[in-house]
C-alpha positions in Angstrom: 0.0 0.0 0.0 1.3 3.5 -1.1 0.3 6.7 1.3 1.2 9.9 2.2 2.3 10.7 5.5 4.1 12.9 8.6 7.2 11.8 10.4 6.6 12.1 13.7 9.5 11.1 15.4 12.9 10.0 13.8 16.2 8.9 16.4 19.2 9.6 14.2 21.3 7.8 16.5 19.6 4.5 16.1 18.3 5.0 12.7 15.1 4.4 13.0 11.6 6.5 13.6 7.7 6.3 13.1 5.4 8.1 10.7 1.6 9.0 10.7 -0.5 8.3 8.0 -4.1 8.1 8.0 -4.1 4.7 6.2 -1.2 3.6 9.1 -3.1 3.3 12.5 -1.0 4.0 15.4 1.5 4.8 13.2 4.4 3.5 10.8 7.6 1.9 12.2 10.1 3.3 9.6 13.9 2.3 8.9 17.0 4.1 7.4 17.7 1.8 5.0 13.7 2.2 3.8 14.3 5.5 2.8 15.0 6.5 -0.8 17.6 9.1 -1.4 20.8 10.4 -2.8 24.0 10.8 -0.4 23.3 10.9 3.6 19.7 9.6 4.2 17.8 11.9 6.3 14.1 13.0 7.6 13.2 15.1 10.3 10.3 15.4 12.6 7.6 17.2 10.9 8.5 16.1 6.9 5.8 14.9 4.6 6.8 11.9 3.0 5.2 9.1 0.7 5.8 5.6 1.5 5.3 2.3 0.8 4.1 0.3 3.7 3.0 -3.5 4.9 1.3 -5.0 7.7 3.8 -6.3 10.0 4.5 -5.8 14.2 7.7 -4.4 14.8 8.4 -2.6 18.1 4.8 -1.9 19.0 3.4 -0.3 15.9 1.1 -2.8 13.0 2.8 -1.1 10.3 6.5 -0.7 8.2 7.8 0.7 5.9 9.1 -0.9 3.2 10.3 2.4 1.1 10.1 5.9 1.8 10.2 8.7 -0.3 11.2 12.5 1.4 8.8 14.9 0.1 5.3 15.0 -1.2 6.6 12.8 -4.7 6.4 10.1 -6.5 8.4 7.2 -6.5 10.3 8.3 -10.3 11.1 11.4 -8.5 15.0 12.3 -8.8 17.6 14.5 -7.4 21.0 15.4 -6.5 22.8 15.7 -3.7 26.6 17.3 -3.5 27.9 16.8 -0.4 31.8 18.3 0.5 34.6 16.0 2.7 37.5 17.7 4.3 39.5 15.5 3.1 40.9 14.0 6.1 40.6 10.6 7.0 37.9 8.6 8.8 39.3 7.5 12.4 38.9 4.5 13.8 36.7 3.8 16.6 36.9 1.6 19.7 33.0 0.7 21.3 33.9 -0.5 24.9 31.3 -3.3 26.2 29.8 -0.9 28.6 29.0 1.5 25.8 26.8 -0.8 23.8 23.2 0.2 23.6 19.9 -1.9 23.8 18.4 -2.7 20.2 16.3 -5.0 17.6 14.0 -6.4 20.4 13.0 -10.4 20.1 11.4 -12.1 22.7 13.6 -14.1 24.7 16.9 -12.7 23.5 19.1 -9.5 24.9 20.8 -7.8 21.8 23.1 -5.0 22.1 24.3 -2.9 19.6 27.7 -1.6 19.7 27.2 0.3 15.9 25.4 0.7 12.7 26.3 2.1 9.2 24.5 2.5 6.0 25.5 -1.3 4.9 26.9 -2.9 8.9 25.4 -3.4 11.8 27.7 -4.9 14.6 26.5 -5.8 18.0 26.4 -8.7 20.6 23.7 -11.2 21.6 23.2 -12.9 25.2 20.6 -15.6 25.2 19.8 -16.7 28.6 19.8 -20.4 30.2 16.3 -22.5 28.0 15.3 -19.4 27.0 13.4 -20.2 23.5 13.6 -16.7 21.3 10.5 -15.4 19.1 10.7 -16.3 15.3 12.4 -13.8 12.9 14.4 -13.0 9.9 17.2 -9.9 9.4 15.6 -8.7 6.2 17.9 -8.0 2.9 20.9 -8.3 5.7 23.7 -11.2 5.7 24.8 -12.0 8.9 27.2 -13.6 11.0 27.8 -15.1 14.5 30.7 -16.2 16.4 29.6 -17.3 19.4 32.0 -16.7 22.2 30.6 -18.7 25.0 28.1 -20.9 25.3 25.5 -22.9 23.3 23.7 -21.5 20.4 20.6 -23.4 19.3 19.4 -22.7 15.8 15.8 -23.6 14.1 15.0 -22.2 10.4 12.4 -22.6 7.9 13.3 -25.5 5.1 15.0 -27.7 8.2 13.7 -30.2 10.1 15.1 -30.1 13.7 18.2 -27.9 14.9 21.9 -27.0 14.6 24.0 -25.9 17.7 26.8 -23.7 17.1 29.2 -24.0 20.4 32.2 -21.6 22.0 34.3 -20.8 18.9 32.2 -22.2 16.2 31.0 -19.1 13.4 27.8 -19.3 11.9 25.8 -17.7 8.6 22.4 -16.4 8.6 21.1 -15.7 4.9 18.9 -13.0 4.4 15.0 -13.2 4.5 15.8 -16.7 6.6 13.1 -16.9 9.3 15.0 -18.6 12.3 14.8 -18.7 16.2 17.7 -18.8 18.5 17.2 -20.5 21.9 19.7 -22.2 24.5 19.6 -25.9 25.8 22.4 -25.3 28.5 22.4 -23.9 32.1 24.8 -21.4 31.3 24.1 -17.6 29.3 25.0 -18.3 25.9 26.7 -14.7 24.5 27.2 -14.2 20.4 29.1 -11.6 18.5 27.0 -10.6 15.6 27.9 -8.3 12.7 24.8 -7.6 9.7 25.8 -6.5 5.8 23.3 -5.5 3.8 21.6 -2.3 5.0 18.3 -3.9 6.0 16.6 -3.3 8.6 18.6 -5.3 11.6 15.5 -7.5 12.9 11.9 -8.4 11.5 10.2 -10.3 13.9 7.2 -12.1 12.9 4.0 -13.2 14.1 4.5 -17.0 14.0 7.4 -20.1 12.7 6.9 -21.1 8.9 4.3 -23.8 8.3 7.0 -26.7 8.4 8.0 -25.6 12.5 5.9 -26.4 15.2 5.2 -23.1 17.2 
């Protein structure tokens, strides 16, 4: 479904925000990545946008957005945007583990993101002891997990039963994969995650594919 409609609240930081429409109840859950535009991608509280949006929970709203246009335009609309670099060079940057932020909510699973760019997202997961997490895919995102301590219990759609990936063991999540994480062990299970892609970071859904028992 296409509409037209207000951002009401956008967090920079965490690139992400929600947008009013009149065809959106309660309001649009909107990504970065979703929007559609040249150079740095940007709106503002207050900016009329048109979107394209689907039925879907994510963080407490029915609604996301799968694309957003800035502006009151079509989606063949077309621009450009010059933006000027000093030149200098991009420093590197050291996240300590108490500096990592709460982020991409799924039942039964603690995530922590240390940072996101355009096309990364890098963060850490702690499941904790038989805790069974909600089902959920990462969108257009590839990702990866190195599990650091810990038992990591996987279930995915197009696979009967379950892989465990212990302490040391690295492990590939395709894109679009609906999955669920969960840990058979007495012990926190804590995994090192980093996302490429520029999707949005976690789509939960309402329910396992038809092949999983819920």
């Amino acid at each position: 479904m296409r509409t037209t409609g207000t951002v009401r609240e956008w967090h920079e930081d965490e690139g992400w925000g929600v947008i009013d429409s009149p065809d959106t109840p309660g309001g649009c859950w909107a990504h970065y990545s979703a929007i559609e535009m040249p150079g740095y991608k940007r709106i503002v509280p207050g900016d009329r946008v048109v979107m394209l949006v689907e039925e879907g929970s994510q963080d407490g709203h029915d609604f996301r957005a799968l694309t957003v246009w800035p502006g009151e335009m079509s989606a063949g609309f077309e621009s450009t945007l010059t933006i000027e670099f000093d030149g200098g060079p991009t420093p590197i940057r050291v996240f300590r583990s108490g500096e990592l932020d709460a982020a991409d909510p799924t039942p039964g699973m603690d995530r922590q993101r240390a940072f996101e760019l355009p096309l990364l997202w890098a963060g850490q997961v702690e499941t904790a002891p038989g805790a069974v997490s909600g089902w959920h895919h990462h969108d257009r995102n590839e990702s990866s997990l190195y599990v650091v301590r810990g038992v990591l219990r996987l279930e995915f759609e197009g696979h009967e039963g379950y892989l465990d990936a212990e302490a040391g063991d690295f492990v590939h999540v395709p894109a679009w994969t609906v999955h669920r994480e969960s840990n058979p062990t007495g012990e926190p299970s804590l995994a090192v995650i980093a996302r490429a892609g520029g999707g949005m970071p976690t789509v939960n859904v309402d329910g396992p594919p038809p092949s999983h028992p819920s």
